[in-house]
Residue frames as a rotation matrix with the C-alpha (Angstrom) as fourth column:
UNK 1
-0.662 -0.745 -0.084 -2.70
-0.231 0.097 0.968 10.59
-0.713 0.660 -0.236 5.99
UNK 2
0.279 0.914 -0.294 -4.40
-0.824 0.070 -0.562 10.24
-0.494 0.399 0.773 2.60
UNK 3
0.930 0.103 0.352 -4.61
0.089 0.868 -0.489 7.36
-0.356 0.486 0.798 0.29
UNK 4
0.883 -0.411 0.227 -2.18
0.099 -0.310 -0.946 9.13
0.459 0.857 -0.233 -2.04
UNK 5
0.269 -0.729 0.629 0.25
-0.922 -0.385 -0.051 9.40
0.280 -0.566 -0.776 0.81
UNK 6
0.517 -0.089 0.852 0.03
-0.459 0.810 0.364 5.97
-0.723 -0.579 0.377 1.95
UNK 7
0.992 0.034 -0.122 0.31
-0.125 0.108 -0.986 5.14
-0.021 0.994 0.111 -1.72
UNK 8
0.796 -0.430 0.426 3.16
-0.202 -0.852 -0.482 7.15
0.570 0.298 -0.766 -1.63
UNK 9
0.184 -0.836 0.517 5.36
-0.983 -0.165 0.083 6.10
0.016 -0.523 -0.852 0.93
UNK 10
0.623 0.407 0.668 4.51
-0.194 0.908 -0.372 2.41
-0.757 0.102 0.645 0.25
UNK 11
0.807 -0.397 0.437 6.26
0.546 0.220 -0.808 2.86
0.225 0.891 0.394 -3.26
UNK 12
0.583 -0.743 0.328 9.20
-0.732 -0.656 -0.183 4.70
0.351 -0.134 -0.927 -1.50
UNK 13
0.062 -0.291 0.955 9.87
-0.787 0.574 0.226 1.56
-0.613 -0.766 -0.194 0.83
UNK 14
0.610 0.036 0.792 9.68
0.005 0.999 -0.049 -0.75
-0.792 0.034 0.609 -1.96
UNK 15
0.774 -0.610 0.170 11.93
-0.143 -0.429 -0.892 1.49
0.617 0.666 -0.419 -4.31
UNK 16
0.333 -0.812 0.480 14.09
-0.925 -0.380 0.000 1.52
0.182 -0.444 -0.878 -1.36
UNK 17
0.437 0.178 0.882 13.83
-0.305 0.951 -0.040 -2.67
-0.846 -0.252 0.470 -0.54
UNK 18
-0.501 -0.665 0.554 14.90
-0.212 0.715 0.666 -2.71
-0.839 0.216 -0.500 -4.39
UNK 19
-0.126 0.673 0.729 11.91
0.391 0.709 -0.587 -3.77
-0.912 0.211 -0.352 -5.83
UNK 20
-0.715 0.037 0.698 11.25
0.568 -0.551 0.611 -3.23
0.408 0.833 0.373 -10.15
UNK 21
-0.938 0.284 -0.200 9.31
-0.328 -0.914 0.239 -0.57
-0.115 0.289 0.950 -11.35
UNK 22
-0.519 0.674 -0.525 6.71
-0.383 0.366 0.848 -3.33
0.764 0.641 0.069 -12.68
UNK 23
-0.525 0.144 -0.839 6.31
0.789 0.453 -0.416 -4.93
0.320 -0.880 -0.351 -8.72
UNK 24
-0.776 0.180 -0.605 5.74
0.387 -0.622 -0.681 -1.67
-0.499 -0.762 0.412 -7.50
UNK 25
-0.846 0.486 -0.218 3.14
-0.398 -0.306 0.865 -0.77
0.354 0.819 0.452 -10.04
UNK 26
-0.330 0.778 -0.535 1.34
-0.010 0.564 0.826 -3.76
0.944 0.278 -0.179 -9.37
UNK 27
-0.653 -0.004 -0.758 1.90
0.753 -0.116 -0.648 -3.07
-0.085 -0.993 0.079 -5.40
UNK 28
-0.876 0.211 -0.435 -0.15
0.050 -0.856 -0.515 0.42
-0.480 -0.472 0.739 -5.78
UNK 29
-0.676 0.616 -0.405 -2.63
-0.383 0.176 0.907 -1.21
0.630 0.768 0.117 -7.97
UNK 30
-0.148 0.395 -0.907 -3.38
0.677 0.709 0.198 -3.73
0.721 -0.584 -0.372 -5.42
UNK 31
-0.857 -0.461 -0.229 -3.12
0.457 -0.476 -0.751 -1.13
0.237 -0.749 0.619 -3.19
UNK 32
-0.869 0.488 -0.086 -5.89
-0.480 -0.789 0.383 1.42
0.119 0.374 0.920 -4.55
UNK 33
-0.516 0.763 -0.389 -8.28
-0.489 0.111 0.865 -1.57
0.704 0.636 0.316 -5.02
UNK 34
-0.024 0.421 -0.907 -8.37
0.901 0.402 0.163 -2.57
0.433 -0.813 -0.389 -0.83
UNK 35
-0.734 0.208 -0.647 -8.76
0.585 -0.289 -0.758 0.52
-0.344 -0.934 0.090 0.05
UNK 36
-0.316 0.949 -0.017 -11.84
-0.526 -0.161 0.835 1.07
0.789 0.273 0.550 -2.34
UNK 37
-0.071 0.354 -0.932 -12.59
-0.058 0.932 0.358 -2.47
0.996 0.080 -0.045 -0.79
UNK 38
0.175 -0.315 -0.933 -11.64
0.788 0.613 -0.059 -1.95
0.590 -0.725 0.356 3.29
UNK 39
0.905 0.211 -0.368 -12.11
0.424 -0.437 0.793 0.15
0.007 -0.874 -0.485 6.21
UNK 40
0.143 -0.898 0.417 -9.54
-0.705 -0.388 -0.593 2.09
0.694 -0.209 -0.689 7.67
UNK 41
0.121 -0.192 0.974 -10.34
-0.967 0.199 0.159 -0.39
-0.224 -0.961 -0.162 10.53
UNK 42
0.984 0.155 -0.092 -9.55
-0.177 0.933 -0.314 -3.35
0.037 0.325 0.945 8.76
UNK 43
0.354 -0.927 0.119 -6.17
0.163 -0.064 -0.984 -2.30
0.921 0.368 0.129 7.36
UNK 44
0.123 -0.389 0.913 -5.57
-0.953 -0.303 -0.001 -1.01
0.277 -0.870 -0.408 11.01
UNK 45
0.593 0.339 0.730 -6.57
-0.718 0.632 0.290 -4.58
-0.363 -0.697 0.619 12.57
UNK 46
0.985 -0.012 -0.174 -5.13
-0.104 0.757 -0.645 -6.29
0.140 0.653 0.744 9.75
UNK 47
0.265 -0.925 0.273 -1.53
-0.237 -0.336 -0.911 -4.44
0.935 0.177 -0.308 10.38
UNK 48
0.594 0.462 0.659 -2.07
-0.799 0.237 0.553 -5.29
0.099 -0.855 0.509 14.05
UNK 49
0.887 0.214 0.409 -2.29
-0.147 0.971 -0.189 -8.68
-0.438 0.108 0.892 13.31
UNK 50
0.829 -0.507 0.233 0.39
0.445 0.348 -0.825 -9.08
0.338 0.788 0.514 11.05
């Protein structure tokens, strides 16, 4: 899957959950700037974990 997909279905699930327009903005902001910032194995380990 690419970024733009993850992106992507990320802001589907939180469109679906409800969430504004402005939340989800800032959700694919934050998004873009850990996975400049973070492995794939982090985000794996991290999702794990969580």
């Amino acid at each position: 899957m690419t970024n733009g997909a993850a992106i992507g279905c990320a802001m589907i699930a939180l469109s679906n959950l409800g969430c504004s327009q402005e939340d989800i903005k800032k959700v694919e902001r934050e998004m873009h700037q850990e996975m400049d910032e973070k492995t794939e194995e982090e985000a794996e380990k991290y999702y794990q974990a969580h």
